[in-house]
C-alpha positions, 0 to 999 in steps of 0.5 A: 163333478159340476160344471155350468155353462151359459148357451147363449150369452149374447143375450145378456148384452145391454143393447139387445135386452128389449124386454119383448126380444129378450131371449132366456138365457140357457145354462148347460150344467153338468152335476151328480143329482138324486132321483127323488120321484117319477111321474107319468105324463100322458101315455108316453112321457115321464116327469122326474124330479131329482136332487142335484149336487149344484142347484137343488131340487130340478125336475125334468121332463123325458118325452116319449120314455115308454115307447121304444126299448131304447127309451125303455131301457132309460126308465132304470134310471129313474129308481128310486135314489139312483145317483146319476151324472147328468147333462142338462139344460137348465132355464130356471124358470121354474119350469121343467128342464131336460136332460141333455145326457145320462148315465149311472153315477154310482152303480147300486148292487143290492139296493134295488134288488133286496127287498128290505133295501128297496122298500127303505129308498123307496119310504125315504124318497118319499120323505124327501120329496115331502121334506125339500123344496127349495131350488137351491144347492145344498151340498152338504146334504147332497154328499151326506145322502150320496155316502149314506145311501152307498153305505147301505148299498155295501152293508147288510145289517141295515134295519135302522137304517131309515130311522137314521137317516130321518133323524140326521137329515132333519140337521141340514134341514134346521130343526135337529133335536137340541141334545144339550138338555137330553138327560132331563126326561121328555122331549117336546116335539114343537120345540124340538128340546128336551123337558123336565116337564112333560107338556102336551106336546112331548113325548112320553119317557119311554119314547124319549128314551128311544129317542135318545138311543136312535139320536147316539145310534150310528151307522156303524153302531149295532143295529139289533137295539131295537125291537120291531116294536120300538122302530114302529114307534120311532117310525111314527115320532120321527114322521111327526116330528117332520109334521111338527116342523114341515109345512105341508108334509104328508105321511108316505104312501109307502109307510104301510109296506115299509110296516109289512117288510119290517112285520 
């Protein structure tokens, strides 16, 4: 559900928009939203950055989150990918917001408790707090983590899981490999097409052909197709690629426990 609803509307008369006087206006919006990162403020409060089905990347400060078992019991909502309904007041100032009211939107029954699945929406949280920057709706992408994420949720065959996602979350972030060139025998990373000719940038032809598998994997697909060996190195195309193709991206902090589960 989204809903956005202006507080405080007289401030958008003509008459009173002295720009000394003017008052910001504040929208209460209603929407579904990803927790992507937390960050601890001072002793006591938290700063939450979350994805949100109506207006993109938002972060939002909780004031006074370590103190009291009420507020206690509010920092579960704040795991990694947990997808929440949230209530909150909004300046779009690119400032921090606040949240109004909060609940479980989806409640997750294995991802936070299974080690394997946590250690995952943990790397990928990370990734995408790298990966998105823009204050800006993206729905499609927002439904496509939504569905993915309750698929692993429910699913226990879930070792490619991350590659997966990785890969297919590079569509809606415009730089998806180009597949109509992919039986000729390399794959050039900066341009993100497929070779006959083996450039610097390109990868060579056995991780092309890996590349090629993960690009026609599904979920649904078998998920034993590769070796542990063959995931660290798809592991280690796909953090490339995003390199190649994100200004500013960082390698996960969590890539080496993600290694460690996976070993």
């Amino acid at each position: 559900m989204q809903n956005s609803q202006i507080l405080n509307p007289k401030s958008q008369n003509p008459k009173s928009q002295n720009p000394k006087s003017q008052i910001p206006i504040l929208m209460l919006v209603k929407t579904k939203a990803i927790v992507i990162s937390t960050l601890k403020f001072q002793e006591k409060s938290l700063i939450v950055k979350c994805f949100t089905q109506s207006h993109g990347l938002k972060s939002y400060f909780v004031r006074n989150a370590f103190s009291g078992k009420k507020n206690n019991q509010k920092i579960a909502y704040f795991q990694p990918l947990s997808i929440l309904e949230i209530e909150a007041v909004h300046k779009n100032k690119g400032t921090l917001e606040h949240f109004k009211e909060i609940k479980t939107a989806i409640p997750f029954q294995t991802i936070h408790l299974d080690i394997v699945k946590s250690t995952m929406v943990l790397f990928l949280s990370e990734i995408l707090h790298h990966a998105i920057h823009e204050e800006e709706q993206n729905e499609d992408l927002f439904k496509y983590l939504e569905t993915a994420l309750q698929w692993l949720d429910t699913h226990n065959e879930t070792s490619n899981f991350h590659l997966i996602l990785m890969l297919e979350i590079t569509k809606f972030l415009g730089f998806y490999p180009d597949t109509s060139d992919q039986d000729l025998p390399f794959f050039e990373m900066n341009e993100g097409v497929f070779s006959l000719f083996q450039a610097i940038s390109c990868l060579s032809e056995h991780e092309s052909f890996l590349l090629k598998k993960l690009i026609d994997l599904r979920l649904d697909s078998d998920q034993k197709v590769f070796h542990i060996i063959e995931r660290q190195i798809l592991l280690k195309i796909l953090i490339d690629y995003y390199s190649f193709h994100l200004d500013g991206f960082k390698k996960p902090k969590s890539l080496e426990i993600l290694k460690e589960v996976f070993s």
